[in-house]
C-alpha positions as CSV (number, residue, x, y, z in Angstrom):
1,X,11.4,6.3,-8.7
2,X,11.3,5.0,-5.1
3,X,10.6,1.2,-4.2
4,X,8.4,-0.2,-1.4
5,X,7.8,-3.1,0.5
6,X,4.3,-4.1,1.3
7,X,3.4,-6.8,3.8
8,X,-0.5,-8.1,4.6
9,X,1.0,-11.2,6.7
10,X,-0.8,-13.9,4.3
11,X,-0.7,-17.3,6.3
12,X,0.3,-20.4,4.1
13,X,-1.9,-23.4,4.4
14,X,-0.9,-25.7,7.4
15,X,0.9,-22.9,9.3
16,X,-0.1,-20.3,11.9
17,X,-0.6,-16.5,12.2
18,X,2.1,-16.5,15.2
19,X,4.9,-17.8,13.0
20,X,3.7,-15.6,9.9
21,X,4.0,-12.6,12.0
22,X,7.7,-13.7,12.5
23,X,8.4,-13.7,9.4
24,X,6.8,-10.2,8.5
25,X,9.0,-8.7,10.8
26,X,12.1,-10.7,9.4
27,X,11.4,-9.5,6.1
28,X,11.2,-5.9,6.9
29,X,14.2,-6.1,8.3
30,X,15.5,-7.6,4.8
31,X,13.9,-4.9,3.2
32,X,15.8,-2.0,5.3
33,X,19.1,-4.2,4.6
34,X,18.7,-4.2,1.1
35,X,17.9,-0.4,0.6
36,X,14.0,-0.3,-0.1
37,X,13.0,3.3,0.5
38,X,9.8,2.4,2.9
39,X,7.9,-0.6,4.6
40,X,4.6,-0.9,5.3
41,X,1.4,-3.3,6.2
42,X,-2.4,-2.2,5.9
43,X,-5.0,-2.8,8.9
44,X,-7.5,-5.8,8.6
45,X,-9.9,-7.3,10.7
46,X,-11.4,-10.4,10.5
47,X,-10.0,-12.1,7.4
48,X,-8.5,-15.3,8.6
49,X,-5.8,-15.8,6.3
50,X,-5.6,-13.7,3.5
51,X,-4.8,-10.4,5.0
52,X,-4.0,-11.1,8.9
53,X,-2.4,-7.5,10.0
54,X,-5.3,-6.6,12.7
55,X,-2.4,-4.8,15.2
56,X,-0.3,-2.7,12.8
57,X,0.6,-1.0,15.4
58,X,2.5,-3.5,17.6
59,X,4.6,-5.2,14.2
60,X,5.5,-1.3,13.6
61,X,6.8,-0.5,17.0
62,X,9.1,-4.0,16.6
63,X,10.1,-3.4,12.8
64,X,10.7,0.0,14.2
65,X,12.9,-1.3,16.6
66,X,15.0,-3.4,15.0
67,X,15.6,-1.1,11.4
68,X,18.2,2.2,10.9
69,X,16.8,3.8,7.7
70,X,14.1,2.7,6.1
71,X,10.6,4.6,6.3
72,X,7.5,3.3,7.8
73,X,4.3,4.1,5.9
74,X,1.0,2.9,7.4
75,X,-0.8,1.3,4.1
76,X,-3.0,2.3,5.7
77,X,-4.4,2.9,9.2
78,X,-8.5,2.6,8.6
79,X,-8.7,6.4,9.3
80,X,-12.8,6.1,11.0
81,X,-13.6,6.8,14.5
82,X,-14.6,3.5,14.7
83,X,-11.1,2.0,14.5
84,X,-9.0,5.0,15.0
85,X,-10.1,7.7,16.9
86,X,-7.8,11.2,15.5
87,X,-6.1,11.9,19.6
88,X,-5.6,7.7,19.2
89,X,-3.7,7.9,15.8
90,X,-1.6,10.8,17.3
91,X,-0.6,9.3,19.7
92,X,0.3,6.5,17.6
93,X,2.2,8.1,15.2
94,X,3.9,9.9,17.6
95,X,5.6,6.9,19.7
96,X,6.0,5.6,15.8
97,X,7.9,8.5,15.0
98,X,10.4,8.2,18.1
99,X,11.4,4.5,18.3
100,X,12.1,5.2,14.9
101,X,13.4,8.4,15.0
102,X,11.5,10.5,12.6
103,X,10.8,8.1,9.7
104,X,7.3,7.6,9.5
105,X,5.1,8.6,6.6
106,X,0.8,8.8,7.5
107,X,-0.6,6.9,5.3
108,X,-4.7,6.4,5.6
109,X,-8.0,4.7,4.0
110,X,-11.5,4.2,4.4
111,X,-12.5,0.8,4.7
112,X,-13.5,-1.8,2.5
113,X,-14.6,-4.8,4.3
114,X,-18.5,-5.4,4.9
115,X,-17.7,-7.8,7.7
116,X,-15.5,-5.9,10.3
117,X,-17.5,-2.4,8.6
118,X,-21.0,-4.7,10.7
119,X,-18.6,-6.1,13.7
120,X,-17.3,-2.1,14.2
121,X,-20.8,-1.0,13.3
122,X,-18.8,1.7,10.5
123,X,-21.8,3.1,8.5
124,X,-20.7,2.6,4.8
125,X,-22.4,5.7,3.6
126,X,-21.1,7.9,5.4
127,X,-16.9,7.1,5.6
128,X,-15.8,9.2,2.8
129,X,-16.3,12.4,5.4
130,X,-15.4,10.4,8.2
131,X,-11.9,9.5,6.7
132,X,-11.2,13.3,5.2
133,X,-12.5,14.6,9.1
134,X,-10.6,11.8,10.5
135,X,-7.3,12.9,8.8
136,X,-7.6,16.2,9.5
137,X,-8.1,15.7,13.3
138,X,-5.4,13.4,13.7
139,X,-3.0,16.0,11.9
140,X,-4.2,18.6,14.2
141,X,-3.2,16.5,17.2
142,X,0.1,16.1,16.5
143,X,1.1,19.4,15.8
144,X,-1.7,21.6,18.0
145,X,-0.9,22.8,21.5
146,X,-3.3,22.8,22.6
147,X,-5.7,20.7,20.7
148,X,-9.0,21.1,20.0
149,X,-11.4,20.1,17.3
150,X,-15.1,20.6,16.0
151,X,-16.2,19.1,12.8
152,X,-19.6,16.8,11.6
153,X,-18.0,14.0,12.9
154,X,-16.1,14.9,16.3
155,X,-17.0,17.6,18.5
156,X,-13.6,18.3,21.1
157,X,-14.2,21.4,23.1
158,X,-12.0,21.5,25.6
159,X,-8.3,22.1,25.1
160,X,-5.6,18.9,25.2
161,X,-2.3,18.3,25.5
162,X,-1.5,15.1,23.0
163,X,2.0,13.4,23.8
164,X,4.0,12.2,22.9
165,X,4.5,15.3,20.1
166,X,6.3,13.7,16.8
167,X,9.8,13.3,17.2
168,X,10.6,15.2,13.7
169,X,8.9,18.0,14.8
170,X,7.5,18.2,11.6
171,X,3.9,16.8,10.4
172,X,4.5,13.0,8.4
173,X,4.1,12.7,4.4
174,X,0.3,12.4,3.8
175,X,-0.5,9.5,1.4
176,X,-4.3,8.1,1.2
177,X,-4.8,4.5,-0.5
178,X,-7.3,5.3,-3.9
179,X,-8.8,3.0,-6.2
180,X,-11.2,5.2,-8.4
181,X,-10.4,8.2,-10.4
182,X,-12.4,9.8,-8.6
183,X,-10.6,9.2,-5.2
184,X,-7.3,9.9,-7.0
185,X,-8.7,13.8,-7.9
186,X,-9.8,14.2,-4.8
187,X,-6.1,13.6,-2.8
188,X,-4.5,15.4,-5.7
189,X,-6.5,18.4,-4.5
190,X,-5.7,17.9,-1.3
191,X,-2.3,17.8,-1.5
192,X,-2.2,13.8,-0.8
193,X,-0.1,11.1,-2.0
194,X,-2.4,9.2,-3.8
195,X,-1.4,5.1,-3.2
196,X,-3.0,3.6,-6.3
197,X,-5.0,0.2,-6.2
198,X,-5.7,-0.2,-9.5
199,X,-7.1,-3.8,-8.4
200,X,-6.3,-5.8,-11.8
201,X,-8.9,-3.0,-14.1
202,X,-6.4,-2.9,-16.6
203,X,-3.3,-0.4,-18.1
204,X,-5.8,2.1,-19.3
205,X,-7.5,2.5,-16.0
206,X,-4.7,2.7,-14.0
207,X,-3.5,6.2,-16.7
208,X,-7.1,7.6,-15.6
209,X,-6.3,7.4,-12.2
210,X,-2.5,8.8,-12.4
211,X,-4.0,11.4,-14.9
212,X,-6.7,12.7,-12.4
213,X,-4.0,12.3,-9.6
214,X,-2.2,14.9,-11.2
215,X,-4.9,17.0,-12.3
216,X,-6.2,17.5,-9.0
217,X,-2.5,18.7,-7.9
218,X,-2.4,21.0,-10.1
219,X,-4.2,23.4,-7.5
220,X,-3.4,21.2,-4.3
221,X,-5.1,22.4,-1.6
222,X,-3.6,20.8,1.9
223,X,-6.1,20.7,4.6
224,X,-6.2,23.4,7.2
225,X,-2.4,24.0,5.8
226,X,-1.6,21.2,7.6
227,X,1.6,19.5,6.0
228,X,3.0,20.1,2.3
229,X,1.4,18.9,-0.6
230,X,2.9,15.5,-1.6
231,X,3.6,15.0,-5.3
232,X,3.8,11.2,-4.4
233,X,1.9,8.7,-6.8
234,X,2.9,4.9,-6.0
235,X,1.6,2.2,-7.8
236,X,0.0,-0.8,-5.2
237,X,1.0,-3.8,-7.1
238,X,-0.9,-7.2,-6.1
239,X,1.4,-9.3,-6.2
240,X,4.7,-8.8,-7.1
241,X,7.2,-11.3,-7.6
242,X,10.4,-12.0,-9.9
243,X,12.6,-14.8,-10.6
244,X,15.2,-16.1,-12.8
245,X,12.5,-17.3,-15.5
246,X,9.2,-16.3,-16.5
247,X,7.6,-20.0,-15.9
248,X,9.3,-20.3,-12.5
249,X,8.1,-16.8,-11.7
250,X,4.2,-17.3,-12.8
251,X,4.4,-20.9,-10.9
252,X,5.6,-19.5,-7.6
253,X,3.2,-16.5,-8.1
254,X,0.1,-18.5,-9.4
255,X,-1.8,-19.5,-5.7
256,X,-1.4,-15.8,-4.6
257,X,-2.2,-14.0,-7.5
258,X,-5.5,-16.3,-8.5
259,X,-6.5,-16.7,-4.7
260,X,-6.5,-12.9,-4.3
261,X,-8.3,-12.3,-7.6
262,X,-11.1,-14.5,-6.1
263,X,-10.6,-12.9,-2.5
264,X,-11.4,-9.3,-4.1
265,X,-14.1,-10.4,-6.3
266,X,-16.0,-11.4,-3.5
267,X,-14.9,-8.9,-1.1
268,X,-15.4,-5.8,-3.3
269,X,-18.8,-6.9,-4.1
270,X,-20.2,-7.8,-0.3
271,X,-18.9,-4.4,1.1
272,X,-20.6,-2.7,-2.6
273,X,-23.7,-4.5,-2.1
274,X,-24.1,-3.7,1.9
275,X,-23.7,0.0,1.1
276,X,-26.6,0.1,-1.3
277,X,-28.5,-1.8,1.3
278,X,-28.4,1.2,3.6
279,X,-29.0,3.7,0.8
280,X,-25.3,4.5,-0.5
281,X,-23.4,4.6,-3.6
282,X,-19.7,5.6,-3.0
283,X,-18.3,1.8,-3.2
284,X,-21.0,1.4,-6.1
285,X,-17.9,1.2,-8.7
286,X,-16.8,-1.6,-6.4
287,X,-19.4,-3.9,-8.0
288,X,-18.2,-3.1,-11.8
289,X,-14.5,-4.0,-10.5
290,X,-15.6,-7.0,-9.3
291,X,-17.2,-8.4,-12.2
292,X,-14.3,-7.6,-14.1
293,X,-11.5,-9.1,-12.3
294,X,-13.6,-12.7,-11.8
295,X,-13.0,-13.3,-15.2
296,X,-9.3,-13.8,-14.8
297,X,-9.6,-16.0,-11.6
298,X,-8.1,-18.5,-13.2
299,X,-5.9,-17.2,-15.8
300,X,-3.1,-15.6,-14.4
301,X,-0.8,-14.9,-17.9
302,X,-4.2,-13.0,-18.9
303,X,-3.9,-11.1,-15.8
304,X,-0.5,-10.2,-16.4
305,X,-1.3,-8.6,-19.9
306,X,-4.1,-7.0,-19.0
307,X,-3.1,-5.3,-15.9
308,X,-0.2,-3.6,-14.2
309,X,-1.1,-4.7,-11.2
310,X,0.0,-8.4,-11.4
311,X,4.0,-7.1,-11.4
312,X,5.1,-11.0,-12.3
313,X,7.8,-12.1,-14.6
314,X,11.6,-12.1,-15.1
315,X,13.4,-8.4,-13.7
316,X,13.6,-7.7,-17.4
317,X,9.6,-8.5,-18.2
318,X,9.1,-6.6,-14.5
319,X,11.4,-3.5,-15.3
320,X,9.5,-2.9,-18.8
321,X,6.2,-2.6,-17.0
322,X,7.6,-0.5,-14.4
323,X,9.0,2.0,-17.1
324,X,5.7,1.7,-18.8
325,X,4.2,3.3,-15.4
326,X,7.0,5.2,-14.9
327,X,5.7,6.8,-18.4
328,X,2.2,7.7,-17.1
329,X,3.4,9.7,-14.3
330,X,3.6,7.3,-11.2
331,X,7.0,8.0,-9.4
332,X,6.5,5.3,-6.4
333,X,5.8,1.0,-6.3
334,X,4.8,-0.6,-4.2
335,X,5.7,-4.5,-4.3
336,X,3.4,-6.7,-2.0
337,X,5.7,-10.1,-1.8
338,X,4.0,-12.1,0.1
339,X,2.6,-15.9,0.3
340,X,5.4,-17.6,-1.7
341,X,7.0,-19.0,1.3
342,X,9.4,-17.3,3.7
343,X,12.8,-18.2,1.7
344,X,10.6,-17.6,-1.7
345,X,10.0,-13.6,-0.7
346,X,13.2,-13.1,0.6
347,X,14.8,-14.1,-2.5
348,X,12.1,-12.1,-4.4
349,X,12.7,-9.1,-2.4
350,X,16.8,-9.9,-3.3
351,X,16.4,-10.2,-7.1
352,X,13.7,-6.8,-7.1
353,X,17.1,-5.2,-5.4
354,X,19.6,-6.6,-7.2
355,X,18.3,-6.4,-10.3
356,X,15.0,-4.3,-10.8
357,X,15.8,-1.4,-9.1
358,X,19.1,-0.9,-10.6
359,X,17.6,-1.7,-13.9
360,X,14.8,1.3,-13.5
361,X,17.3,3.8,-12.1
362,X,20.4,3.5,-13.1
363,X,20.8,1.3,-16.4
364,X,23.8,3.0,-17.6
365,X,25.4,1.2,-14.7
366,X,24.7,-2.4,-16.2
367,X,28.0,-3.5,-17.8
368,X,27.7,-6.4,-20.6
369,X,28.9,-9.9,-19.7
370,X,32.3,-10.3,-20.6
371,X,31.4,-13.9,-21.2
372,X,29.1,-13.3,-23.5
373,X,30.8,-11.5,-25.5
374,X,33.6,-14.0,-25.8
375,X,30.7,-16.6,-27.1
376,X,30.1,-18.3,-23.7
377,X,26.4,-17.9,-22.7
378,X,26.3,-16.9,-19.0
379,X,23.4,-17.6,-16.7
380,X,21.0,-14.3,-16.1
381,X,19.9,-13.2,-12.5
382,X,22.1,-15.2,-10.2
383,X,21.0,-14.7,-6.6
């Protein structure tokens, strides 16, 4: 089982994006000191304080910078020609790759926001074969010489030279954020780490998509050949958080987790709704989502039973539902800390660490409190 951070730069009420930035890069940092496998952010536009990432690019290079070992995954680069032209996101990936000397994993998505999908002009019917064109280009790029490409989408006829070429040599792990089961087949087929966003649709739900992940693999079929087929399957959780007690975790947790509950109920909807508009159906399961998850805007212990995704609770509550996941076939989480407070994440981020991850891999490790056994009751989860 490997551990990630995710970061979406949420700016607390009364501060500013500037200092919120800051503090992303601080906590990556954090993350790479306390042994997390990767770090990542996802690419928004136009959200003012929810999700505030709109330059991934330029917090990469810097966490890149200032980190030894820990991977970088884009979660994910909006892979459309709109936002990312394929010789762009080579080229990206590429200087990526060497400030940080061969540790960056590709991750991509389509997008799911009406509002920068109208200010791009990104035609919502049309960005499932945009993203799997879009992919392959940009994989192309990075390891043709030279480069050329002719699809629906993009039509490059005459020969280039893309530089920098990736500093590994080697073409990045291919992941692809997913949220129906549908989407999960698909990247199984394709060879893709699937990154689930199971988007609070319950336990069951989140076993369909795991389960069609690893169907699809079964016969994994990389594009062009392009990089190995990876077996990756990482949970998204939204949020995550742990502390030394269930109350103080679920009172710490409760403005982020309810506030993005409302945020994706309305957001899944708009972009769902604008699709039919123009005669498409591929977010159409957005709209069922949506309906769903507004019924627990304003319960958040109901949220926790009824769906992995809300990973809140003590490490022991947090380490059984990981195990439970563990059981369906997902090898990867990903925690998304974010919005409690810059001293709040960092000492989520610690206990997930200290405790959690230990707890998952290596439980045999765990000795029994010599206290306790001697009739003294000793505090649990001391930071």
């Amino acid at each position: 089982m490997k551990f990630g951070i995710l970061n979406e730069a949420q700016v607390a009420k009364g501060s500013t994006s500037a200092v919120r930035i800051q503090e992303v890069i601080d906590e990556a940092v954090h993350a790479d000191k306390l042994g997390f496998d990767y770090w990542g952010t996802s690419e928004q536009h136009l959200v003012p304080s929810s999700w505030t990432v709109s330059s991934p690019q330029a917090i990469y290079g810097a966490v890149a910078a200032l980190t030894k070992r820990i991977k970088l995954r884009t979660m994910s680069i909006v892979t459309l020609k709109e936002l990312g032209h394929p010789i762009l996101n080579a080229e990206r990936l590429a200087t990526l790759d060497a400030i940080s000397q061969g540790r960056v994993e590709f991750g991509s998505a389509r997008s799911n926001n009406a509002a920068y999908q109208t200010a791009f002009g990104i035609d919502p019917t049309n960005t499932r074969q945009e993203w799997l064109e879009t992919v392959e280009a940009t994989l192309r790029a990075m390891q043709e010489n030279p480069f050329t490409f002719k699809g629906e989408i993009y039509n490059i006829d005459e020969p280039f030279t893309v530089s920098p070429r990736p500093y590994s040599l080697v073409p990045p792990p291919v992941w692809a954020a997913a949220s129906s089961a549908e989407s999960h087949r698909m990247t199984g087929e394709l060879g893709i780490g699937v990154m689930t966003l199971e988007s609070f649709l319950g336990w069951d739900y989140a076993k369909d998509c795991v389960e069609a992940h690893i169907e699809g693999s079964k016969n994994a079929a990389p594009i062009g050949g392009l990089y190995p087929a990876n077996p990756g399957r990482a949970f998204l959780t939204f949020p995550a958080h742990v502390a030394e007690t269930h109350d103080r975790a679920i009172d710490e947790a409760r403005e982020t987790t309810l506030g993005l509950v409302a945020h994706l109920a309305d957001l899944y909807s708009t972009v769902a709704k604008s699709e039919k508009e123009k005669g498409g159906d591929s977010y159409a399961y957005l709209l069922d989502l949506a309906d769903k998850i507004s019924h627990f805007t304003t319960d958040i212990e109901g949220l926790i039973e009824h769906s992995p995704t809300a990973m809140i609770g003590t490490p022991d509550e947090v380490i059984e539902r990981i195990q439970r996941l563990e059981k369906m076939g997902y090898n990867e989480i990903i925690l998304k800390i974010d919005n409690y407070g810059h001293r709040t994440n960092l000492r989520s981020m610690e206990m997930f660490a200290k405790y959690v991850i230990p707890g998952v891999k290596h439980p045999s490790l765990i000795p029994e409190n010599d206290y306790e056994l001697r009739g003294v009751e000793a505090k649990p989860f001391l930071v």
